[in-house]
N, C-alpha and C positions, 0 to 999 in steps of 0.2 A: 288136790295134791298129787294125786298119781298122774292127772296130766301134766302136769306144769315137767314131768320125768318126762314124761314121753314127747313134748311139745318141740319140734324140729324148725328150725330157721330156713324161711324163704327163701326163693332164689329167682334169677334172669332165667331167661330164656337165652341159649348162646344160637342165635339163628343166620350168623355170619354177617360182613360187612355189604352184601347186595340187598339184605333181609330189610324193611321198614320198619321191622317192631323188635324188638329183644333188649340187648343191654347196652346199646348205641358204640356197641363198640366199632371203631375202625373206621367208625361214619365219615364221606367224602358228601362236602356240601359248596356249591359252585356260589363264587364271591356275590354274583349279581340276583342269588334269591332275594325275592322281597322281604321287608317285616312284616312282621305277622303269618308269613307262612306255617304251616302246620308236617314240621320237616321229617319226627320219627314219634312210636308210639313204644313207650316203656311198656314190657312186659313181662312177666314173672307170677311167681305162684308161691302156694303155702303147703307143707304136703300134709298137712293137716286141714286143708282148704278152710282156712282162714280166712277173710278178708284183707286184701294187702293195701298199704297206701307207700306211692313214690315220693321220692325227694329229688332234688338235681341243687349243689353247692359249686361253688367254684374257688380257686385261690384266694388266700385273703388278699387284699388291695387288688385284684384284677377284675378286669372289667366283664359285667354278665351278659352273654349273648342269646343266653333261653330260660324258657320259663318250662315248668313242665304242672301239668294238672294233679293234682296228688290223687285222684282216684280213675279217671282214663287212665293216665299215663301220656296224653297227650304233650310232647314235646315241640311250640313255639317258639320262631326266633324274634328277637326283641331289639335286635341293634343291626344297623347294616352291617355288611364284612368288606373286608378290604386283604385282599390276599397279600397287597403289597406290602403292608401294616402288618399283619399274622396269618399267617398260613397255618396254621396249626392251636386247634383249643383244646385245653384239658380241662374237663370236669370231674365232678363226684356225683354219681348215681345210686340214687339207695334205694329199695323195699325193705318195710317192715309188715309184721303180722301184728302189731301192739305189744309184742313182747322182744321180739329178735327184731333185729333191725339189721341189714347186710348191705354195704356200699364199696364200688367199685372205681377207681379211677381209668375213666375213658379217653380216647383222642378221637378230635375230628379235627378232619386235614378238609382246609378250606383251598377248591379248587379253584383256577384259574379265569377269568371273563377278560374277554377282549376291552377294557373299561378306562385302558391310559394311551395316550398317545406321546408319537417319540417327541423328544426334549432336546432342544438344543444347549451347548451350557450357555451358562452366564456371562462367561471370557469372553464370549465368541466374538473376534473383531468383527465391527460393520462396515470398515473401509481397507481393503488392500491395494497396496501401491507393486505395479508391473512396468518394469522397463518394457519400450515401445518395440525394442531389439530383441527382446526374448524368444525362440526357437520356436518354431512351429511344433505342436506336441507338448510340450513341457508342461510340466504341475505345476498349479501358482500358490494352491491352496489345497487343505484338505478340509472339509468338513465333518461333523461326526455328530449323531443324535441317538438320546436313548432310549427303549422304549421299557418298561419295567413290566410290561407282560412278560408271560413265557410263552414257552411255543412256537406257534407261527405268527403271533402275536406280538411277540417281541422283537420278530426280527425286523431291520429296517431298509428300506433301497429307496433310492436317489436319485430326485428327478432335478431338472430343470427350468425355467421361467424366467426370459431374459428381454429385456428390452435393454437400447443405448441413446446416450445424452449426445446431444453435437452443441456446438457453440450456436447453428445456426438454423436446428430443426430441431422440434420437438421431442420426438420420440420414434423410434425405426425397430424394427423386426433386428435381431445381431443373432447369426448363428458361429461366431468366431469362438465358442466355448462348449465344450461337453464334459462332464460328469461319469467316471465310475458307478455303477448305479448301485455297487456292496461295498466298495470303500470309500467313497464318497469323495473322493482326490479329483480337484478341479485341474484344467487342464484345456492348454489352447489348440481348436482344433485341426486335427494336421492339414494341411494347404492353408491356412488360416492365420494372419499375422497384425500386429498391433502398429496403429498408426497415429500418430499422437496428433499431428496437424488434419487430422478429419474427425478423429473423434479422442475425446482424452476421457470422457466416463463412462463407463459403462453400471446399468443397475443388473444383478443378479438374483432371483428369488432362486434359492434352492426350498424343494419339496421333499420334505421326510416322510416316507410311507410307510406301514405296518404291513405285515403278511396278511391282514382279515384275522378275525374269528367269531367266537359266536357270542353273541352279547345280547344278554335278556331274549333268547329264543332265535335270535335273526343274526346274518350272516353280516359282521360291521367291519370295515377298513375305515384308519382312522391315521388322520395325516398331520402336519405342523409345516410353516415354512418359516426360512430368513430368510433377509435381506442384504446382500453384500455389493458395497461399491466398488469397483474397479477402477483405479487411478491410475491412468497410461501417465508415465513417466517420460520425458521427452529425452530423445538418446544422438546422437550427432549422428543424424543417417538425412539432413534434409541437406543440399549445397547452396551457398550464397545466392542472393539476389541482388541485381541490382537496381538502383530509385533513381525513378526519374526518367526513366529512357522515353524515346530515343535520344544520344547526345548529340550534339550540333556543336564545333568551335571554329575559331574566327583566327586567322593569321593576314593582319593588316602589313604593308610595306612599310610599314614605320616600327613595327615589331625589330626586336635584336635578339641575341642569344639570349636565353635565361625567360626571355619572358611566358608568364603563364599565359596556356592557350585555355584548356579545361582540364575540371577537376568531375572524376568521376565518383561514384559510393554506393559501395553494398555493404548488405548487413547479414548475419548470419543468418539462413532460414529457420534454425532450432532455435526461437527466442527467450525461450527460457533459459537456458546454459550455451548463448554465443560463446562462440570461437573469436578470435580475433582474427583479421582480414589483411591480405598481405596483396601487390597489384603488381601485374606484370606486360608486358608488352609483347603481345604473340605476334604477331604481325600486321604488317601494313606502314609501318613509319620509315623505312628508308633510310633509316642511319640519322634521318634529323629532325624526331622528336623523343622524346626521353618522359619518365615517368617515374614518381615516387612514391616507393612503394609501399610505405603506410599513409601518407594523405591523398593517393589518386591523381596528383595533379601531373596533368601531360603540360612539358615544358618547351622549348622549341630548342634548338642547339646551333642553329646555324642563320647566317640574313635573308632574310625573305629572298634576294635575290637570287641566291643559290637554291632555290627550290623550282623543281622538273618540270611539278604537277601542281594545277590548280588544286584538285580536291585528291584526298587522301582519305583513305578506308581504312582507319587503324584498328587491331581487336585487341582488346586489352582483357585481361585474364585475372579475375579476383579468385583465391586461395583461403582455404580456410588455413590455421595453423593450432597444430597440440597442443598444448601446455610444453610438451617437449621437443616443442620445434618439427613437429613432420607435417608435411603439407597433407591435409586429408581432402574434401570436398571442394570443386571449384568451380565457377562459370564463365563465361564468352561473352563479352558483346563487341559491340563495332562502335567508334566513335568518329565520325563524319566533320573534317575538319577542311575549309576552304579559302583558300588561298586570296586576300579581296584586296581588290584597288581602288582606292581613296581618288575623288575627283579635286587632287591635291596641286595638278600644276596647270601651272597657264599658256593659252598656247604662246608658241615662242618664232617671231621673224629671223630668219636667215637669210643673210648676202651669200657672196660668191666665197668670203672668205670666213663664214662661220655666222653665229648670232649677228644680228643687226639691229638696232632699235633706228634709224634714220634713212632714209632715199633718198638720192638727189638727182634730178632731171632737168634737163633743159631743151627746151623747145617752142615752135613757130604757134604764135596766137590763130584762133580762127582752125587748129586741124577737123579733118572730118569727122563726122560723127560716127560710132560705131567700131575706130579705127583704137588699136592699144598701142598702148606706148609703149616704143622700142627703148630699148636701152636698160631700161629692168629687171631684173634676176631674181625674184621673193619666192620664199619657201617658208610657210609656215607649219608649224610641229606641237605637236598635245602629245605628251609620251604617257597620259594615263593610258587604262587599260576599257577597252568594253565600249561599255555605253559612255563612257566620263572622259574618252578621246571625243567625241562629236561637239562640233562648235561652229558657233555662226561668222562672216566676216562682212563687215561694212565698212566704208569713208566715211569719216566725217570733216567736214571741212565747207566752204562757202559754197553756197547755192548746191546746185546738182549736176554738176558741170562731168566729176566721172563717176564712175562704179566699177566694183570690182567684182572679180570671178573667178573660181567660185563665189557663192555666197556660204554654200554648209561645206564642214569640209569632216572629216574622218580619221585620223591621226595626222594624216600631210598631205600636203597640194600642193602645187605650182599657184602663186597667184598672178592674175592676169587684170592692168587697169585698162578699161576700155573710154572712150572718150564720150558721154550720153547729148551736153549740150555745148556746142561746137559756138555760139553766139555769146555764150558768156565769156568764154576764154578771150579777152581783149586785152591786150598789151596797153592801151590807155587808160583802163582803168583799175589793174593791178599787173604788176611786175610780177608779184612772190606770189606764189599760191601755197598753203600748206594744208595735207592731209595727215590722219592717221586713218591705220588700219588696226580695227578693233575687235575684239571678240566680244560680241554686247553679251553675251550670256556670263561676261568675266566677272560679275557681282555675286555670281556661286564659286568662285573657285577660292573664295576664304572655306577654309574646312568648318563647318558647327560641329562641336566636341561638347557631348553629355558626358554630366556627372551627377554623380549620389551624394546628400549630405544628408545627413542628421541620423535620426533614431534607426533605421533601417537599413545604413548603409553594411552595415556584416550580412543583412541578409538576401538584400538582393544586390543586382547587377545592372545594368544598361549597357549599352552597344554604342560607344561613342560616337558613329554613324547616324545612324536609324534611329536613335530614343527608344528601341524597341526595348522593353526591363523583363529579367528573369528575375528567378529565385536561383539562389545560390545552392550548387551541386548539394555543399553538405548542410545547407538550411535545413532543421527539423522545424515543420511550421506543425503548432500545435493550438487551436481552438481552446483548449480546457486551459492552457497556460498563459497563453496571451491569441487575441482576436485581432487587436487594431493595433496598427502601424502607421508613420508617416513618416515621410521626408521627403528632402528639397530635390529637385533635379535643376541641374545649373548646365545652361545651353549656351557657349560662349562661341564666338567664329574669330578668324586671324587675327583679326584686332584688338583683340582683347575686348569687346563689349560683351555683355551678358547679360539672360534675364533669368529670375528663379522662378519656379513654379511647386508648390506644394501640392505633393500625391498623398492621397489617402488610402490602405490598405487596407480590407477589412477578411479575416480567414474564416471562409465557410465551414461550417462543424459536419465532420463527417461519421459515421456511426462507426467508431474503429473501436470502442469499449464494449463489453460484456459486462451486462451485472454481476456484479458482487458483491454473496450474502454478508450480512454483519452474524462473525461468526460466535455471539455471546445470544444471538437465538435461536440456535439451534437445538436446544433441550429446554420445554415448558413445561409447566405443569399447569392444565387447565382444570378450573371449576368450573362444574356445571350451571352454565347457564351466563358463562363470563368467554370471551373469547379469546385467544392471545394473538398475538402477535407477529408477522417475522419481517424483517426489513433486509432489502438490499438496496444496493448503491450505483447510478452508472453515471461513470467519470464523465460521459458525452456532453457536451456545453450546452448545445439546443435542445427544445425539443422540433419532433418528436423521439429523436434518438434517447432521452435519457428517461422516458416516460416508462414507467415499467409495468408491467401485466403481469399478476400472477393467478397460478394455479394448481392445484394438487396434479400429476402425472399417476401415482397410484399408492392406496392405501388398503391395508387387511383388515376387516372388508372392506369394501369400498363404496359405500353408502353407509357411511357413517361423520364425515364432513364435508361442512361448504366452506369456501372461500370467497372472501373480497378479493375480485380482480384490481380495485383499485387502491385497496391499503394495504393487504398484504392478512388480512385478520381471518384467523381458522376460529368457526363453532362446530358444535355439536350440528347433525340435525337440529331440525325442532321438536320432533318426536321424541328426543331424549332428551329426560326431563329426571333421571334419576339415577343413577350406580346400579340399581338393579335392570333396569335396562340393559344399562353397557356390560354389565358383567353376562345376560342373556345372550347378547347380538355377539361377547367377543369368547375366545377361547384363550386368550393370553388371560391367566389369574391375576397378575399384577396390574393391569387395566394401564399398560403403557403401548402406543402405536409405535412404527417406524413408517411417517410420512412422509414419499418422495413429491417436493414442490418445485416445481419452474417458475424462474423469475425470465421475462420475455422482455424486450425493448421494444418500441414500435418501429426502429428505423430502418432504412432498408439500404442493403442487405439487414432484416432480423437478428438479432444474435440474443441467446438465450443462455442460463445456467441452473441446474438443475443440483438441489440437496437433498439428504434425510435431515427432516425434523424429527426429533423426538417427544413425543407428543405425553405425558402422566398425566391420565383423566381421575378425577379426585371431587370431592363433594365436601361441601360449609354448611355448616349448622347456622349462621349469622345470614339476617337478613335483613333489605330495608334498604335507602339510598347510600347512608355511609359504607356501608358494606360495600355497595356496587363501585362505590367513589376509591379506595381503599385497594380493590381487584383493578379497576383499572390505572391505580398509580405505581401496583407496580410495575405496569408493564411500562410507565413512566417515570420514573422514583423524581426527575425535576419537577413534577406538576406539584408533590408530596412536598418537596424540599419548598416549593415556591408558597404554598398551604402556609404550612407550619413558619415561615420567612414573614408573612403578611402579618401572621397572628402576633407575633412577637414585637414588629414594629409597632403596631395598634399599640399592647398594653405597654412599651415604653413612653409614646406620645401620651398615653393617658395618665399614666405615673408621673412624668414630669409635668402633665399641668395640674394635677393634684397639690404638687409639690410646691408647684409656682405659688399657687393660693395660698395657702396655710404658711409658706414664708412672708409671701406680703402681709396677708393679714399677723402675724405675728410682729412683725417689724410695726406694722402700724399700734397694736397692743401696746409695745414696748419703749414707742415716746413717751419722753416725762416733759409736761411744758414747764415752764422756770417756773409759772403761777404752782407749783405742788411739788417744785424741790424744797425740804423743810431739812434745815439743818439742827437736828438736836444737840444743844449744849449744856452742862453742867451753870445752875442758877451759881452768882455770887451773893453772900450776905448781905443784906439791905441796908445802907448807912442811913439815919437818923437824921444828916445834918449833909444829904446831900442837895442841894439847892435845884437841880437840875429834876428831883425827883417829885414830881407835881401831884403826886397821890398818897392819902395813908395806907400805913399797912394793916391796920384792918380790912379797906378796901378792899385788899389783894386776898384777903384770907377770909374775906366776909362770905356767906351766903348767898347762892343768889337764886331766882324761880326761873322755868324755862320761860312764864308767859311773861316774864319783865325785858326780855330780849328779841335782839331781830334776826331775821337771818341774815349772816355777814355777806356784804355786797362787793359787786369786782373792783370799789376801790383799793381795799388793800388786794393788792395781786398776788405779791408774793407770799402771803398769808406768813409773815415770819413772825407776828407777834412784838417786834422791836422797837421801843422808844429811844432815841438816843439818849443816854445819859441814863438811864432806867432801870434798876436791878431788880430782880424778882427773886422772891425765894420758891424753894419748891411747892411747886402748886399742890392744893387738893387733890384727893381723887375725883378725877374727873366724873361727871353724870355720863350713862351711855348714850353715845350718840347713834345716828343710825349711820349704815355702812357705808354709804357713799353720799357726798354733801349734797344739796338740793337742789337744781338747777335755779338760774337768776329768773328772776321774775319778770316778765316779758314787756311790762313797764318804767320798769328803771332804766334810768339815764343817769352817764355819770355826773353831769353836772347838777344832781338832785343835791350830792353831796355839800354843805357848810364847813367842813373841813378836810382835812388832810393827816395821814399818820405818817412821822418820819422815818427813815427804816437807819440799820446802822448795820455794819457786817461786822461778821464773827470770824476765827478761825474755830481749828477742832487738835485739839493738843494730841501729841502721837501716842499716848499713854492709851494703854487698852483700856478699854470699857468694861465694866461691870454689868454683867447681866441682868436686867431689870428684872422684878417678878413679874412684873406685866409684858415680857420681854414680844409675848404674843397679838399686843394689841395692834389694830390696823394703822398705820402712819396718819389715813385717814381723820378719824375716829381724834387722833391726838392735835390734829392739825385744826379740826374743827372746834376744840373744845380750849384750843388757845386761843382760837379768833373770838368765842367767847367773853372769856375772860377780859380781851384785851377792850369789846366792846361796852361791857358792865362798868369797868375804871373808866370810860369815857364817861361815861354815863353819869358816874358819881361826880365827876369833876365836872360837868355842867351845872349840875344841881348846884354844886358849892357856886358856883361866878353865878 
């Protein structure tokens, strides 16, 4: 008792917050200690030296992070820490001596480990779109990531990791971009400018770094990236082009004002967002060609023969125009147009007083040979041009008596007849002589004039001359649209004869398309062990242009998928075979990629197009072929639909021939042959003194055995039981019969029979019927048991005769 007076309550040790032992006050313990560490040692006394034992409690519902030993004092931690989670724990620490007990509420501030890396958000677009015209220098974008350390650890700078797409190359180094490296604002680099007709995408990896710090003993930098696509925007900074060059056009002597000579056509270089194209005539036409200025066509204004110059170098000037009318962007070319003469006319004889078709001479038989005849004056004339004035001249007329001279001639001559055989020319044996002077070549001087008929004629053209055939200035000939053409060409000369001939055109396919993705595949979700899918398209009509190659260009990491170059289908490695895997090899926690893929064309020029797939890798508890069959329909859902399509027609075909059965056979069931329609009718009273009725009525009411009877045979068929003339009263209760009658006996013939039973017909009065008590018995059963009867009364009335 006098101790229990004098017995003083333990206490801590207060040995400050750098101390390992005392009353854990102020303790600072770094997030990335291990479990089970052995972090501080409780210590205290009794000033009675007592023996002390410790405690350590914590909040109710809060979670315990140590344990402590109740006689060391040894204080263990039991749960990892996460500063980012709590930074700060409060507990309850007690000693007691067995009698006083003394408990303290403590803090420990959990410190800092380099253990999170920075974050990009959620929002963050993957694709921005940049006009191709935007300023050198300019911001397009900002980025921003967080890092939830503190420190140096939390802070974060910004790199860069750039490659670019072409329509026609795979992948190129691009330093057209740099990065703020503290506030992460993208920006194009100065001298540095966006060009949509070389490249229109670019991929950008930006790299999120941390400051470093110290994590589990060692010095760690710890980084994250995205992925941002750059879409150059096409801006009207390219000028017209024009198709088809060089031009070539035709002004024949038969041409008049108005007629078209050539039509020329550009199209806007910026083909995403044309301008429309306006034409103008810069120089070189002289006042007498003309042009319109939204179809291109150079027209002629004046008669061939008012023209200086064979060939003319005209330059015509296509314009782009604004929405609001201002002319912005324009180009040059030359169109080469010449002047041509038709070998249209005949050469032409002239006298003294103009054209002549006739000469007349006269003169002595027998002149010398070699000598010309005086008195003549011819001048022949071809007023074509070139080559189409030169022509031949010859006599024709008896024997070879003269010739003329020249024989070739070149627009005009003097012609000269000389005399060759001096012994034909005989006055006794003709008077008259007559020649012509011909141009034997004169079977070309009908013109042959080409024409177009049929399907083709809007697209191409011929040269009425030559047969030489174009295509038409503003022809779009397109492979993917249409390949084959035909039509007629009609070749007729002065006379109007003519023959057709049918061309057949066929348009070679040129690689002018780039693939393009189908954009409902660009976000999968794969399971392991199933592959997906991605599909693009190229319009090109042949191959190999439209044959497509694909590839992964780059993925975080990037050993971690293969691809089919020839169907497009992304797996796993093979090494991964699990989610724990993927979640090992990747740092994204939601196990989704961002995979940039090339889809390639084989044709050449190559032309490529390059995406991010989005790739959610994901894991199935279901295994087995349906499984497999199931994963691979969605990536098909028609294969699914065509399944479930098949199945359904099967069990309709089989339903209705279920159907078909069981109705026939029913219908068959449901014949009654006349032999077993039995018409029941109310019996009439038996007369006494009916003459017709050939039986007693005791007969009718007599008893009778079954073995005194037969079984009734198919003469009576109808089984109605009727004598004519015959009235029965209501029968007996019949004896039972069995259920259905007995089939005939397989030696009976009707003509076994000695007689015959007369039948007689009934009606059935419309008066309702009374429910029999036996209302249940079989028709059968009644039918049989009248044919009975009816055979017993035979029976009795043989006996009587």
């Amino acid at each position: 008792k006098k101790r229990a007076q004098t017995d003083y309550a333990p206490y801590f040790y207060d040995n400050g917050p750098n101390s390992n032992n005392g009353n854990m006050a102020l303790l600072n313990l770094s997030e990335d200690t291990p479990k089970g560490t052995q972090i501080y040692v409780l210590n205290g006394t009794d000033p009675e030296g007592q023996p002390v034992k410790y405690g350590m409690t914590s909040e109710p519902g809060s979670k315990e992070y140590f344990r402590v030993h109740p006689k060391s004092g040894t204080v263990t931690l039991i749960e990892e820490l996460d500063r980012e989670a709590q930074d700060e724990i409060e507990v309850f620490v007690s000693i007691s001596d067995g009698l006083n007990k003394v408990a303290e509420k403590v803090s420990v501030f959990v410190m800092d480990a380099n253990d999170e890396r920075p974050q990009f958000p959620q929002n963050m677009p993957s694709i921005v779109d940049v006009p191709e015209n935007t300023t050198s220098g300019s911001s397009i974008y900002k980025v921003q990531a967080v890092d939830r350390d503190a420190g140096s650890g939390g802070s974060v700078t910004y790199f860069l990791q750039v490659t670019s797409g072409h329509e026609s190359r795979s992948s190129e180094p691009s330093t057209k971009f740099a990065i703020d490296h503290h506030s992460g604002v993208l920006r194009i680099k100065p001298g540095e400018t966006l060009d949509y007709e070389k490249s229109r995408t670019h991929f950008i990896t930006v790299v999120a770094k941390d400051g470093g710090g110290i994590y589990k003993g060692k010095q760690q930098v710890m980084s994250s990236s995205a992925t941002l696509t750059i879409n150059v925007i096409d801006a009207q900074d390219t000028p017209p082009v024009f198709v088809g060059t060089p031009y070539f056009g035709y002004v024949y002597e038969v041409s008049s004002p108005g007629s078209e000579i050539f039509t020329v056509f550009a199209k806007d270089g910026d083909m995403d967002n044309p301008n429309p194209i306006i034409y103008s005539i810069e120089s070189g036409a002289d006042g007498v060609f003309a042009i319109n200025k939204t179809s291109g066509c150079i027209t002629l204004k004046v008669y061939p023969a008012e023209l200086k110059r064979e060939i003319f170098n005209i330059k015509v000037k296509a314009s782009e125009v604004s929405p609001e009318g201002k002319r912005l962007d324009f180009a040059v070319t030359t169109v080469t147009i010449r002047v041509v003469d038709l070998n249209n006319h005949p050469p032409t004889f002239f006298g003294e007083n103009g054209p002549q078709n006739v000469f007349e001479l006269t003169m002595y038989e027998h002149p010398p040979e070699g000598e010309f005849l005086r008195g003549l004056k011819i001048t022949v004339n071809d007023s074509d041009q070139g080559s189409n004035a030169k022509f031949h001249l010859r006599l024709v007329g008896p024997g070879r008596m003269l010739r003329v001279v020249p024989q070739t001639v070149l627009n005009e001559a003097q012609v000269t007849v000389l005399v060759e055989d001096s012994a034909a020319m005989d006055f006794e044996k003709s008077q008259f002589l007559t020649f012509k002077a011909t141009d034997p070549d004169s079977g070309l001087w009908g013109v042959v004039k080409y024409s177009i008929y049929g399907s083709g004629a809007d697209l191409f053209l011929i040269q009425p001359d030559s047969g030489i055939i174009y295509t038409q200035p503003w022809a779009s000939l397109d492979a993917e649209v249409k390949s084959k053409y035909n039509f007629y060409v009609k070749a007729e000369d002065s006379d109007g004869k003519y023959s057709l001939a049918e061309v057949f055109v066929t348009i070679m396919d040129l690689n002018d398309h780039s693939p393009a993705f189908n954009e409902n595949s660009l976000e999968k979700t794969m399971v392991i062990g199933a592959p997906v899918k991605i599909e693009a398209v190229d319009e090109d009509a042949e191959e190999p242009n439209n044959v497509i190659e694909y590839s992964i260009m780059k993925s975080d990491p990037d050993d971690i998928f293969d691809m089919d170059a020839d169907t497009g289908e992304i797996k796993l490695k093979p090494y991964i075979k699990s989610m724990d895997i993927v979640q090992n090899i990747s740092n994204h926690k939601d196990c989704t990629w961002s995979v940039v893929v090339q889809a390639k064309d084989r044709g050449s020029p190559s032309f490529s197009t390059t995406t991010v797939v989005k790739i959610d890798i994901t894991e199935t508890q279901l295994k087995g072929p349906l499984t497999s069959f199931l994963l691979k329909c969605r990536e098909n859902p028609m294969q699914f639909l065509g399944l479930v399509s098949g199945v359904i027609i099967i069990m309709l075909f089989v339903t209705v021939f279920i159907s078909t059965v069981i109705y026939v056979r029913n219908v068959k069931s449901n014949k009654i042959l006349p032999s077993r329609r039995i018409i029941r009718r109310k019996r009439k009273p038996r007369r006494q003194d009916d003459f017709q009725q050939p039986f007693r009525e005791e007969c009718c009411g007599g008893k009778f055995r079954n073995e005194d009877l037969e079984i009734p045979t198919a003469d009576n068929i109808n089984r109605n039981n009727n004598v004519k003339g015959c009235s029965h009263r209501a029968p007996p209760s019949p004896p039972n019969a069995p259920d259905m009658p007995p089939p005939l006996p397989s030696h009976y013939r009707h003509g076994d029979r000695e007689w015959t039973v007369p039948t007689v017909s009934a009606s059935v009065a419309s008066k309702t019927k009374k429910r029999s008590h036996r209302g249940k018995d079989n028709p059968v059963n009644t039918a049989l048991v009248s044919e009975l009867k009816l055979r017993l009364e035979q029976k009795n009335m043989a006996n009587r005769y």
